[in-house]
C-alpha positions as CSV (number, residue, x, y, z in Angstrom):
1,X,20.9,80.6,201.7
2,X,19.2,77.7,203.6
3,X,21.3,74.4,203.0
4,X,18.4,72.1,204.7
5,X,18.7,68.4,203.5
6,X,15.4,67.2,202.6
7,X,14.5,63.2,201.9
8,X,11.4,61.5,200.9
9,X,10.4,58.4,202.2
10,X,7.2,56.1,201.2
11,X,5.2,55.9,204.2
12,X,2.5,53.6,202.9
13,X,1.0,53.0,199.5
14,X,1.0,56.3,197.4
15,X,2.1,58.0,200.6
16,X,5.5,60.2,200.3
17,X,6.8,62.2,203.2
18,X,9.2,65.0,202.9
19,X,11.3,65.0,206.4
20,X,14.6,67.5,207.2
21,X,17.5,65.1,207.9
22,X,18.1,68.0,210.5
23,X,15.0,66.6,212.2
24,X,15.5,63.3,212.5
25,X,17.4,61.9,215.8
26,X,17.7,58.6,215.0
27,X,16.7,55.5,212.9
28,X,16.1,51.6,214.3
29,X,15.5,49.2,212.3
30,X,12.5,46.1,212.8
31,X,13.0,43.8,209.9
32,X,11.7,45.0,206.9
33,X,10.8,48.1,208.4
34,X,12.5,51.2,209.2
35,X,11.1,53.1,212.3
36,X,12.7,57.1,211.9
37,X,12.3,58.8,214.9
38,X,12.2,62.9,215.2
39,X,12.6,65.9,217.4
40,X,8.9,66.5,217.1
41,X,8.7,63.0,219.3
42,X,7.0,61.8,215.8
43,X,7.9,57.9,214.5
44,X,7.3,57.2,211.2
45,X,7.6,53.8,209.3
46,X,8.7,52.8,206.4
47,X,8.8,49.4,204.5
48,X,12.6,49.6,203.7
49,X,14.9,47.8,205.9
50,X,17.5,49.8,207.7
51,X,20.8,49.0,205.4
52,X,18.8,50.2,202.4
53,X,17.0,53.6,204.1
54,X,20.6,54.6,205.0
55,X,22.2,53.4,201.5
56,X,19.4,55.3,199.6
57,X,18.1,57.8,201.4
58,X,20.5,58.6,204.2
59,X,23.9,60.4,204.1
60,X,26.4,58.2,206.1
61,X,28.3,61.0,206.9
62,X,25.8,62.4,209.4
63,X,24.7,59.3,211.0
64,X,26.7,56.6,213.1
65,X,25.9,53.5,214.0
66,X,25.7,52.7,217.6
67,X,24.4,48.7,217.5
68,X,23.4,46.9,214.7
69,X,19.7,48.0,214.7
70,X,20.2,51.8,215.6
71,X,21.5,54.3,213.7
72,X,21.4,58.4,215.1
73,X,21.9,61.6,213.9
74,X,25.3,63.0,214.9
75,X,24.1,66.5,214.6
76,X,21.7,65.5,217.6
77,X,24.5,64.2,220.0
78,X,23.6,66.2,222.9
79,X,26.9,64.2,224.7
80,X,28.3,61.2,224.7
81,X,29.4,59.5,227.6
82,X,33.0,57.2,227.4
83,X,32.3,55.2,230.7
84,X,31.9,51.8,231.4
85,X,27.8,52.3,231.2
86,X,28.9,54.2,228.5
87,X,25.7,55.9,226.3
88,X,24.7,58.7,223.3
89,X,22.6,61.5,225.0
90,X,20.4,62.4,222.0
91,X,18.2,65.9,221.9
92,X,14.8,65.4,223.7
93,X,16.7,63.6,226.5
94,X,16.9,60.2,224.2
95,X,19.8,57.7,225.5
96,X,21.2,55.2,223.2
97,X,23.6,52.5,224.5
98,X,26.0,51.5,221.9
99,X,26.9,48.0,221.6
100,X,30.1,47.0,223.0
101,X,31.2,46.0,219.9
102,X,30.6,49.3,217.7
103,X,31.7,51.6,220.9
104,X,35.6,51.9,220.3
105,X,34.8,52.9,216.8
106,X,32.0,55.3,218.2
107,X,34.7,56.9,220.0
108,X,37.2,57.4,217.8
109,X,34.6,58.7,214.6
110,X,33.0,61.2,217.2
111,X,36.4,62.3,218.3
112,X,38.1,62.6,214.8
113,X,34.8,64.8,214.2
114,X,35.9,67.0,217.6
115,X,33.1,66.1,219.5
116,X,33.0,66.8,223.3
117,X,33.4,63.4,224.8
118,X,32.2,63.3,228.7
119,X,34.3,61.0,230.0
120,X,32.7,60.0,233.4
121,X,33.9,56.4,235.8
């Protein structure tokens, strides 16, 4: 049985697209929009800003956030590294910095969830 999580989003008026949470690697928000970003190196936008995409559409259990306008996948952590330049290596070689702010908690989520952590100085 094939457990794929599939949400649709309004990408314009009338327009609906179907995506695989699976297939998105990470979400960034631009005021009232909502730019989703996928493996297929596809970007889609929608007119939903980012706290209501991930409180309607999105299941906070599978996405982190890594600085207040960026949101990613945690099923496409390729590695995350704990150094001082510390940053999220993403599938399709896609680096996210988090904020210094949000990286502790990173961290400790990602660890509690036994991600490999590559600590590096």
């Amino acid at each position: 049985m094939n457990n794929k999580t599939i949400i649709r989003v309004t990408t314009g008026r009338n327009e609906y697209m179907n995506i695989d949470i699976d297939d998105i690697l990470y979400l960034k928000a631009d005021g009232n929009y909502t730019e989703i970003f996928l493996i297929s190196n596809n970007k889609i936008t929608i007119y939903k800003n980012l706290k209501k995409t991930v409180e309607e559409i999105i299941n906070t259990d599978t996405f982190i956030k890594v600085k207040r306008n960026i949101i990613v996948n945690t099923n496409n952590i390729i590695k995350l590294n704990t150094s001082k330049k510390a940053y999220i290596l993403l599938k399709n070689n896609i680096k996210r910095t988090p904020s210094v702010r949000l990286k502790r908690n990173i961290i400790n989520t990602l660890t509690q969830w036994n991600y490999t952590l590559i600590q590096s100085t």
